[in-house]
LUMZA-843627 format. One record per residue (C-alpha): x, y, z; chain. Coordinates in steps of 0.02 Angstrom, whole numbers. Last residue first. Layout:
N
NODE       px       py       pz   mol
NODE        X        Y        Z     A
...
//
This chain:
561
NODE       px       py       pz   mol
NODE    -1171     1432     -215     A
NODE    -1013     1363     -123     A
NODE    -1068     1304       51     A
NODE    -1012     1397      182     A
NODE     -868     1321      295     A
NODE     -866     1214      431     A
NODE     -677     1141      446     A
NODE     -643     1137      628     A
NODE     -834     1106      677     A
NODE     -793      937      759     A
NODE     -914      836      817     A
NODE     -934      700      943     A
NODE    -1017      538      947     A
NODE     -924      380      955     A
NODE     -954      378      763     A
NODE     -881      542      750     A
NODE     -961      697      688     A
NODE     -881      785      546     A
NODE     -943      952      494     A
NODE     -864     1015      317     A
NODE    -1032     1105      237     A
NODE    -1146     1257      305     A
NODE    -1297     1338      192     A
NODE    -1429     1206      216     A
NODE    -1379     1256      406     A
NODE    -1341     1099      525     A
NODE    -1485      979      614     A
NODE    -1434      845      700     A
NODE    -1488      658      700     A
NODE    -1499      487      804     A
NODE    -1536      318      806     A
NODE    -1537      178      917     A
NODE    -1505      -31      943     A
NODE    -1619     -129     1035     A
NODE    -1640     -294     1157     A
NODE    -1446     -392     1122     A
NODE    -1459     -548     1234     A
NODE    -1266     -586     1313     A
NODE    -1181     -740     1319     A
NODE    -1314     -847     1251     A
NODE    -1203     -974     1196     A
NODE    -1244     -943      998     A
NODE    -1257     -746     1026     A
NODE    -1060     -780     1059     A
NODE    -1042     -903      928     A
NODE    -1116     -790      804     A
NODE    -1026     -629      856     A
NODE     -853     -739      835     A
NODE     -893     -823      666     A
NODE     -923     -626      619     A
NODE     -765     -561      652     A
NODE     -678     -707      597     A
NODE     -733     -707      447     A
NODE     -689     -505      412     A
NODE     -506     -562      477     A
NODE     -496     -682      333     A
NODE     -544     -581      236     A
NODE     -425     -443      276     A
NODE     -276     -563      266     A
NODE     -142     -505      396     A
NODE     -235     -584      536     A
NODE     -152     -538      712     A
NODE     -269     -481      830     A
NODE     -436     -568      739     A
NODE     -320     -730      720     A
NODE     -309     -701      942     A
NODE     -497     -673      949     A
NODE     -546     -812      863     A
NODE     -444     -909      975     A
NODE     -514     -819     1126     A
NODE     -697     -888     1062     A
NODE     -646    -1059     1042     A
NODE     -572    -1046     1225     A
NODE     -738    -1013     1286     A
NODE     -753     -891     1450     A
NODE     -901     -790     1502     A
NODE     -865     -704     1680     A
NODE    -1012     -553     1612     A
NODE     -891     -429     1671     A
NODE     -792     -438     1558     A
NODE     -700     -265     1550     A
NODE     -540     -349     1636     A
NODE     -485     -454     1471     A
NODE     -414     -640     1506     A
NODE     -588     -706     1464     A
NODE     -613     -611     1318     A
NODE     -770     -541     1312     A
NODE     -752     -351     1277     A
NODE     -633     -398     1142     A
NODE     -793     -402     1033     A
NODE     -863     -254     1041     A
NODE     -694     -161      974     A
NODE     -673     -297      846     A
NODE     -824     -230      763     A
NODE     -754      -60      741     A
NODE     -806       96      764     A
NODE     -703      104      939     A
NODE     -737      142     1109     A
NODE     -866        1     1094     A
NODE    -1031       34     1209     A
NODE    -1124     -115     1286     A
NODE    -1298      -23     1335     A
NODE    -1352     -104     1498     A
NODE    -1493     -220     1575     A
NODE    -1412     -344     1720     A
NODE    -1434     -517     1741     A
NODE    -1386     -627     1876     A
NODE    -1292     -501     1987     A
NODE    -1147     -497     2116     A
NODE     -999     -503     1990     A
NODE     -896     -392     2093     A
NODE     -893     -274     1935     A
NODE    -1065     -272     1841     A
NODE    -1135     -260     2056     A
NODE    -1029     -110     2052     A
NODE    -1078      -36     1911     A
NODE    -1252      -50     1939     A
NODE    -1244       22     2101     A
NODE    -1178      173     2037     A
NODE    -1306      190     1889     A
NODE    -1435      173     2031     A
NODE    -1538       27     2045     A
NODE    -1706      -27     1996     A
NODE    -1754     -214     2022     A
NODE    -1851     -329     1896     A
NODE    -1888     -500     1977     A
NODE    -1903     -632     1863     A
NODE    -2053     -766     1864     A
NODE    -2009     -908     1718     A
NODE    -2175     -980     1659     A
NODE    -2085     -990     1491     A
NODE    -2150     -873     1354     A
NODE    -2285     -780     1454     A
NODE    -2176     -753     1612     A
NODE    -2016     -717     1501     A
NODE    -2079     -611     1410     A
NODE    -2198     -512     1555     A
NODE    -1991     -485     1645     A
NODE    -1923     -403     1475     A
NODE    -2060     -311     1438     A
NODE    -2066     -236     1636     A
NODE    -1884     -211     1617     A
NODE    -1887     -114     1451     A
NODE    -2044       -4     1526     A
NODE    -1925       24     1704     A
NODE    -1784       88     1591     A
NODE    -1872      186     1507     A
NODE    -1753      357     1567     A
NODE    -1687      300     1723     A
NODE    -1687      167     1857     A
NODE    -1545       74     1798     A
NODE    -1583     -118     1781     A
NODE    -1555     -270     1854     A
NODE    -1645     -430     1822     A
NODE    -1658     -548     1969     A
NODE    -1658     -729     1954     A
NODE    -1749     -836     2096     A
NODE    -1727    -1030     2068     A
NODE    -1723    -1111     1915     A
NODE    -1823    -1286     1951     A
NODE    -1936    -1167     1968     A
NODE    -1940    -1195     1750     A
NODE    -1978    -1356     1780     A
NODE    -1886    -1513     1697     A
NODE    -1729    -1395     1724     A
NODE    -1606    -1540     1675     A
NODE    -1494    -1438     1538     A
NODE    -1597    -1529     1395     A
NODE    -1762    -1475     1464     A
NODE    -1686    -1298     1479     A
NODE    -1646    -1315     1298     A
NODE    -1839    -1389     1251     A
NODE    -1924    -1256     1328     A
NODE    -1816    -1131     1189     A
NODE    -1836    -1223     1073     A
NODE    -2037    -1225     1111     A
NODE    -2020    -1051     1139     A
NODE    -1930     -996      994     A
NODE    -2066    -1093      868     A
NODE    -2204     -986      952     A
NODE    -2124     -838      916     A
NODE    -2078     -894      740     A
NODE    -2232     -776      664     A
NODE    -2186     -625      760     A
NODE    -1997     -604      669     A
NODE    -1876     -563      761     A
NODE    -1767     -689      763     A
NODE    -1576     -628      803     A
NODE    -1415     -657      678     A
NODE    -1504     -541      522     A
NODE    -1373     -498      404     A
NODE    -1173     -502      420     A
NODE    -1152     -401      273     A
NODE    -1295     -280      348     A
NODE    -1204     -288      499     A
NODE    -1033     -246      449     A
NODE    -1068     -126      325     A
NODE     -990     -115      170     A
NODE     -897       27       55     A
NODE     -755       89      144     A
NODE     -763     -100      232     A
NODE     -848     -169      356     A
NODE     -906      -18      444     A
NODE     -996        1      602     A
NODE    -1175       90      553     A
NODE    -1269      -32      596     A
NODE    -1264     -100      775     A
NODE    -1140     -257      832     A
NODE    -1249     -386      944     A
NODE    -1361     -431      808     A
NODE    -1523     -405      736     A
NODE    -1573     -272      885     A
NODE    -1746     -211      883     A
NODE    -1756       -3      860     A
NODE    -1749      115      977     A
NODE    -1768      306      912     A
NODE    -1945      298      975     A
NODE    -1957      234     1156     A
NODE    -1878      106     1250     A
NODE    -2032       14     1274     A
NODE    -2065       -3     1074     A
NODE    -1882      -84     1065     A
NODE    -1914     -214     1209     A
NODE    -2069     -259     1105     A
NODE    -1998     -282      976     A
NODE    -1863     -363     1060     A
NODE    -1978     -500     1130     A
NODE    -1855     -600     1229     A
NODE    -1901     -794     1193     A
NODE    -1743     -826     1112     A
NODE    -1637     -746     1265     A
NODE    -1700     -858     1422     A
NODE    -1657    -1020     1308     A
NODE    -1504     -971     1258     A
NODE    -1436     -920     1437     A
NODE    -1508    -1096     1490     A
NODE    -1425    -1181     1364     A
NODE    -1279    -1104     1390     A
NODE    -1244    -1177     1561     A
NODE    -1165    -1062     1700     A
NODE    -1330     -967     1703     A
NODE    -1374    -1077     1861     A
NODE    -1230    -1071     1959     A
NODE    -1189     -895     1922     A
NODE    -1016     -874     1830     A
NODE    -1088     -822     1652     A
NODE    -1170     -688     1747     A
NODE    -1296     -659     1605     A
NODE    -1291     -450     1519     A
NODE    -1458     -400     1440     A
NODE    -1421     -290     1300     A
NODE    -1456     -106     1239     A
NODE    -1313      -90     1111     A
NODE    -1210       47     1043     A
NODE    -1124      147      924     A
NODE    -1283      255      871     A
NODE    -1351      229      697     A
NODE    -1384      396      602     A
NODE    -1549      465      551     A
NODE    -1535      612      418     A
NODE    -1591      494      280     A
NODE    -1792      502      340     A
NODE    -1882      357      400     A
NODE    -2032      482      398     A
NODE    -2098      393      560     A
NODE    -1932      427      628     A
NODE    -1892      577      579     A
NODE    -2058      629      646     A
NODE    -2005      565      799     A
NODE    -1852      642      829     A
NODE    -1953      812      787     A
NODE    -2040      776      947     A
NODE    -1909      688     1046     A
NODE    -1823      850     1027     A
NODE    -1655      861      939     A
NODE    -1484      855     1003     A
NODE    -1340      924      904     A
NODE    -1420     1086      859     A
NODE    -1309     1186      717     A
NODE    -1304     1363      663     A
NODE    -1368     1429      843     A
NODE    -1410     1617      883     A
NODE    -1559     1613      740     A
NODE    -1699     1603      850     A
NODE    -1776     1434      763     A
NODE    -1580     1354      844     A
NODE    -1607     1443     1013     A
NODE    -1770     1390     1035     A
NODE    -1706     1218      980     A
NODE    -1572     1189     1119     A
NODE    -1714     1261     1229     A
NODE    -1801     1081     1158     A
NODE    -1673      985     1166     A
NODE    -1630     1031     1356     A
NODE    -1508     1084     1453     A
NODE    -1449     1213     1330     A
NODE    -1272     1286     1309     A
NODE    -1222     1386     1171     A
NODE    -1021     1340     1106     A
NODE     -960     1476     1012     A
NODE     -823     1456      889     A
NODE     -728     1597      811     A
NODE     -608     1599      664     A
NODE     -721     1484      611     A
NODE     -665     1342      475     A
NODE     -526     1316      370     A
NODE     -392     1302      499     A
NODE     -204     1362      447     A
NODE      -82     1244      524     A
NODE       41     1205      692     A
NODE      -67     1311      815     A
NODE       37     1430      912     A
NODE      -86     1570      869     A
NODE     -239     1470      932     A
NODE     -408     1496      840     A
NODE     -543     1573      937     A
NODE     -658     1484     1066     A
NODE     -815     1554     1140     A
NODE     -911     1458     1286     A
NODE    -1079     1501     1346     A
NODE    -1195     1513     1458     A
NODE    -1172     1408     1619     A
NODE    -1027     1496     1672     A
NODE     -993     1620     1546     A
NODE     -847     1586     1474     A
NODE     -721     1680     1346     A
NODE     -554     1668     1233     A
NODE     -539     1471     1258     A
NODE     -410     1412     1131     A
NODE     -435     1315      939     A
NODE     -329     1217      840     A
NODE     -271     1119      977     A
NODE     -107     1117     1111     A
NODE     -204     1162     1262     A
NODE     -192     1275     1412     A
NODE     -333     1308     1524     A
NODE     -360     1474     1559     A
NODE     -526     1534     1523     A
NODE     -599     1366     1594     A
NODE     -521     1381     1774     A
NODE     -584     1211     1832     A
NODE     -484     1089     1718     A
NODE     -398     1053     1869     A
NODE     -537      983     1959     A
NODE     -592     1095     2102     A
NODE     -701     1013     2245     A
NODE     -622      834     2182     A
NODE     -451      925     2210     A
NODE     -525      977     2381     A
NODE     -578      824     2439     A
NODE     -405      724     2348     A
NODE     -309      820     2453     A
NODE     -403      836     2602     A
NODE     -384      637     2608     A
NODE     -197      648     2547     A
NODE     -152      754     2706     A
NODE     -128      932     2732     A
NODE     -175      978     2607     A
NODE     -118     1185     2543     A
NODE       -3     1111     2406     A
NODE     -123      995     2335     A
NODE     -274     1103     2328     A
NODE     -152     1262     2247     A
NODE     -122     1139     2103     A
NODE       27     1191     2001     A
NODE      124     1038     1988     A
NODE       14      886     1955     A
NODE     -111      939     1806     A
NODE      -18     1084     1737     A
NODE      165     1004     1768     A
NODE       97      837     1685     A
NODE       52      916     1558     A
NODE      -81      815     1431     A
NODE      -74      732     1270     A
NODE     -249      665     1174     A
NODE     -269      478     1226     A
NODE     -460      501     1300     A
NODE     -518      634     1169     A
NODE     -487      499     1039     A
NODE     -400      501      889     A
NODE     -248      388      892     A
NODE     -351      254      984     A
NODE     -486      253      850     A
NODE     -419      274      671     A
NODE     -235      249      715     A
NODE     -268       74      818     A
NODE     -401       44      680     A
NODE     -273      -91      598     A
NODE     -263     -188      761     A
NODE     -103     -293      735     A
NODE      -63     -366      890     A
NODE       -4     -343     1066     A
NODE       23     -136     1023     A
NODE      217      -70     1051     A
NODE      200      119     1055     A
NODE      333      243     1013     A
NODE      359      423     1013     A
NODE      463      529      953     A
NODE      499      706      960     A
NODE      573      735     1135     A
NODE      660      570     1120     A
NODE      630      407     1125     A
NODE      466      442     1216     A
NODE      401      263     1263     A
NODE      225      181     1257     A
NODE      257        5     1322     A
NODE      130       -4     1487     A
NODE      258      -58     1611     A
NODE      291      108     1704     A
NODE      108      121     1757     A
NODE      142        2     1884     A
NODE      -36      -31     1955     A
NODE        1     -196     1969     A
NODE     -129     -293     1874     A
NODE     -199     -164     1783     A
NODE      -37     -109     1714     A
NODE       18     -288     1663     A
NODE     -148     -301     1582     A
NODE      -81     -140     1487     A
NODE       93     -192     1449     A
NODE       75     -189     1254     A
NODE      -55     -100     1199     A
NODE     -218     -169     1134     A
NODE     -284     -141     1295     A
NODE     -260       30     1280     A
NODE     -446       90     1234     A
NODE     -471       -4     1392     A
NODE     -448      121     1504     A
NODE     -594      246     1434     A
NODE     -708      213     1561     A
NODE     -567      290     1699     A
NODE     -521      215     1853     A
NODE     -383      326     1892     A
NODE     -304      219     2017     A
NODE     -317       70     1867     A
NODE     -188      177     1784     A
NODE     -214      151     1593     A
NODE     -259      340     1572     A
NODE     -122      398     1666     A
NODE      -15      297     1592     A
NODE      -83      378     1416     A
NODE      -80      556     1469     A
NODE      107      549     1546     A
NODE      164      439     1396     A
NODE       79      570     1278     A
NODE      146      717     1375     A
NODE      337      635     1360     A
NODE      316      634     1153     A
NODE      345      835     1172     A
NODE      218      974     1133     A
NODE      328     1115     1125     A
NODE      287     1270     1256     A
NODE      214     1410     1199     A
NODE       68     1449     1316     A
NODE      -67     1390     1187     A
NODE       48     1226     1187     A
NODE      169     1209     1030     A
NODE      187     1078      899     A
NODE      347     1009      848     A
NODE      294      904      716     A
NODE      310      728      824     A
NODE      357      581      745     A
NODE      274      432      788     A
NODE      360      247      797     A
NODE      228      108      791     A
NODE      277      -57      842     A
NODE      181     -224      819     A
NODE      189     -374      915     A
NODE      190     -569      853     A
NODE      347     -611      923     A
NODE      440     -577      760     A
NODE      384     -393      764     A
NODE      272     -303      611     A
NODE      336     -141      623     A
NODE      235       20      599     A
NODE      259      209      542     A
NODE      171      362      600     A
NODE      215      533      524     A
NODE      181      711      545     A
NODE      114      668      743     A
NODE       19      813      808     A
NODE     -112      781      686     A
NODE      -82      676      532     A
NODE     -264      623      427     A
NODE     -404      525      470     A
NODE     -575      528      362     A
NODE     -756      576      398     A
NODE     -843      549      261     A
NODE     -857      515       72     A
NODE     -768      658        2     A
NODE     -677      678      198     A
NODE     -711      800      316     A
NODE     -573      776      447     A
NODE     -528      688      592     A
NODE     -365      702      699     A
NODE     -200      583      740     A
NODE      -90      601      866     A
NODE     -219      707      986     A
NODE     -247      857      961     A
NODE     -343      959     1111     A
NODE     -446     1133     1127     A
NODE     -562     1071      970     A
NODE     -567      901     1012     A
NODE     -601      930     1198     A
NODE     -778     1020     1180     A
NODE     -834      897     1057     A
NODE     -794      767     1215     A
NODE     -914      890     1316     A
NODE    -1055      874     1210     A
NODE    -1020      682     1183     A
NODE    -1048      654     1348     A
NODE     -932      530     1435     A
NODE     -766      643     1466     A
NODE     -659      547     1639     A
NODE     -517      520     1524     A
NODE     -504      684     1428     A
NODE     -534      783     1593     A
NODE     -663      931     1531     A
NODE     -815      862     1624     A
NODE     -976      936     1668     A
NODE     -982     1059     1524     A
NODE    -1120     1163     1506     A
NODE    -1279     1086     1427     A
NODE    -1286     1008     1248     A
NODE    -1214     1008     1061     A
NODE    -1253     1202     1027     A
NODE    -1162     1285      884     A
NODE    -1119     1479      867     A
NODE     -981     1512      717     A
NODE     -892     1664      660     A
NODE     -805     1649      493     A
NODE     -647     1719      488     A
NODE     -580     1770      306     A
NODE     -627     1974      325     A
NODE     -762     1970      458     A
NODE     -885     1845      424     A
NODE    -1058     1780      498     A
NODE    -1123     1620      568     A
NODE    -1264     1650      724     A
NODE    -1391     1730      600     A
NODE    -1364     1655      472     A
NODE    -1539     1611      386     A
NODE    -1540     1819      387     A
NODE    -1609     1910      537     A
NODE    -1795     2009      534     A
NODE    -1906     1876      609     A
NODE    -1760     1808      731     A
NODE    -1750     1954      822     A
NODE    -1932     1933      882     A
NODE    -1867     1763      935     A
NODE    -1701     1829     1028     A
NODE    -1807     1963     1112     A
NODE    -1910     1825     1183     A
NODE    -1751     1720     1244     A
NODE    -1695     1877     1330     A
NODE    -1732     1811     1485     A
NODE    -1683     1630     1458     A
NODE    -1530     1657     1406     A
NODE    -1483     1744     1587     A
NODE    -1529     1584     1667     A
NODE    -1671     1604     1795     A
//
């Protein structure tokens, strides 16, 4: 039993005679901190990090180019390693950004130099690597190039010098700085740390034991001594317990919040909780399903869209889902309601393929300006189906066996079987059409996604971006990420004046003529979108949580009286 666990009852009794703060206290100026986003970390490799638990984690030991901070109205991006970041508008259609570098210093005292961004990003972009995170570069100059050969030479991020940096992007992309430039993905790394010190690859004796053992031990291993160039450094780790951070002394600035950060693990929401009623937490960034709920039901403020979308995903390719109108026809008689209600509480019906919550504008939202681009209304069921019969009429399909077998793939986790099962009795009731639902792993998903061995596959379609265009580029039919083999050149044209526009407008049109005409051809079937919340002191102000999910506590400070 986990040490936490046995003194969890003394921690409650505590509780009745602490202050509101128990777990946030001050000595002098330095604010101590305790926060608990999730279990122990499972990855600490910037471009292998999924969970946002372990991505918060990173942002406080790493800085990237560019960081995050508490804004008046938000989160909002200001200089980070880089104390300036200019661009050039090129004649063939590319854009250069020059960075230059402050002279930052590793924990260990060494200056952060524009070489451990090239190292980090190749590295990233190297389809050896196979990281999720690749395509964050895609909008960089090189990168298909990169995927294509493995050459990681060719992706165009160059250090000029020690201090400068530059990046040649295939198009305009103004989130480049808000997305790219801040995620835990692209932050710098050493390539002597990660390459030239490991005991695993000296002992080997060939690259099979090599890569055994360094998968045994990644490099990030040693906890307590990892070296990193952020605001924070690791000054103790319990293994499975805890993690406490303090600020770094080679840092490059002062930093507003805790002098000491202490990262509680729980593996569930609800221990996550115990600890949060006990006092030794300040913030819980995953709430039980029972308190979810409520929040819910109360359709209370504190609920935040997730950047995501639960979506069935057509083989574009297959014989049979090769023509739109039968990929139209199988996704206007989905019942997302009911899809939505399957999933569980926080899932709500999709109206689109991009989820609330990705801006517009400062002041707009993209899908609320967009509005309503799915049918969910109960009342036009009927309606749906008889379009939807008459589409696969149109195509030739006279009777729905006329089909064949189609198999709908899903990952055996979570309610994923109760999505599956709605999905499969929709179809049946709406169109005769008998699907076979089969569970698979999350590995065997993944693969079938990739060789393109699949008819239709249930999976959330994640942007690494907050950004509508970040969705989109997903199916391009020159990009490697679609997997779904769906190719229109009207859509890659709208993609290309997307890449370049200079009119915001104009690019805002495009954006949403392209989500249209995708949903028009049936090229995926959005099922839900989700919520989520976290619960921070009354008494605490200055968190800023991402909207690809992680947090950074950085500039928590009390709130002024």
């Amino acid at each position: 039993m986990k040490h936490w666990k046995r003194r969890l009852a003394l921690l409650l009794a505590a509780a009745l005679c602490v202050s509101a703060l128990a777990g946030c206290v001050r000595g002098g100026d330095a604010m101590s901190l305790s926060v608990c986003v999730g279990g122990a970390p499972e990855e600490l490799d910037p471009i292998y990090a999924t969970e946002p638990a372990d991505q918060t984690i990173l942002v406080h030991l790493y800085e990237n180019l560019m960081r995050k901070t508490a804004g008046a109205s938000g989160a909002t991006v200001t200089n980070g390693v880089a104390k300036s970041a200019t661009s050039e508008e090129n004649t063939d259609g590319t854009v250069t950004w020059t960075f230059q570098l402050r002279g930052a210093e590793w924990s260990d005292g060494r200056e952060v130099l524009a070489g451990d961004f090239v190292y980090a990003w190749q590295r990233l972009a190297d389809p050896a690597n196979d990281s999720p995170f690749a395509s964050l570069l895609s909008v960089v100059a090189g990168y298909d190039e990169v995927r294509e050969t493995g050459d990681v030479s060719l992706l165009q991020v160059t250090a000029e010098d020690d201090s400068t940096l530059v990046v040649v992007l295939n198009g305009k992309y103004d989130w480049f700085l808000e997305e790219v430039c801040t995620a835990p993905a692209t932050m710098p790394l050493r390539q002597d740390l990660l390459t030239g010190e490991s005991a695993a690859e000296e002992t080997a004796e060939d690259g099979a034991e090599a890569a055994e053992a360094a998968e045994a031990a990644p490099w990030w291993s040693d906890v307590a001594g990892l070296v990193t160039n952020g605001p924070y450094q690791v000054s103790g780790y319990e293994a499975g317990e805890s993690l406490t951070l303090e600020t770094s002394g080679t840092y490059h600035s002062d930093v507003s919040g805790p002098g000491t950060l202490t990262f509680r693990f729980a593996d569930t929401a609800e221990e996550g909780q115990a600890l949060y009623d006990a006092g030794t937490v300040d913030f819980l960034g995953v709430l039980p399903e029972e308190q979810m709920a409520s929040l819910v039901e109360a359709e209370s403020r504190a609920l935040t869209p997730e950047l995501g979308t639960w979506a069935v995903m057509f083989n574009c390719a297959q014989d049979t889902l090769m023509d739109a109108r039968v990929r139209r026809a199988l996704s206007l008689v989905i019942d997302r309601t009911a899809a939505a209600e399957a999933a569980g509480v926080t899932a709500r019906a999709a109206e689109g393929l991009i989820p609330p919550g990705v801006p517009e504008s400062d002041e707009a939202d993209f899908r609320t300006s967009g509005g309503d681009l799915l049918d969910n209304d109960p009342n036009h069921r009927a309606d749906l189906q008889e379009e939807a019969r008459a589409l696969l009429t149109e195509a030739g399909y006279v009777s729905v066996q006329d089909l064949g077998e189609l198999e709908y793939l899903y990952v055996d986790a979570g309610n994923g079987a109760a999505v599956a099962q709605a999905l499969v009795q929709a179809w049946q009731s709406a169109l005769g059409l008998r699907v076979t639902a089969r569970a698979v792993t999350e590995e065997e998903l993944s693969a079938a996604l990739e060789e393109g061995t699949f008819s239709l596959a249930g999976i959330e379609i994640r942007a690494l971006g907050n950004d509508a265009e970040c969705f989109l580029r997903q199916w391009s039919s020159t990009g490697g990420e679609n997997v779904s083999r769906y190719a229109n050149s009207a859509y890659d044209t709208l993609l290309s004046v997307i890449a370049g526009a200079e009119d915001e407008t104009a690019r805002l049109g495009c954006l949403h003529d392209a989500e249209a005409l995708l949903l028009e051809e049936g090229a995926v079937a959005p099922l839900y979108t989700t919520v989520t919340a976290w619960t921070l002191r009354d008494s605490l102000t200055g968190l800023v949580r991402d909207g690809r999910g992680w947090f950074s506590f950085a500039g928590v400070v009390a709130r002024e009286a």
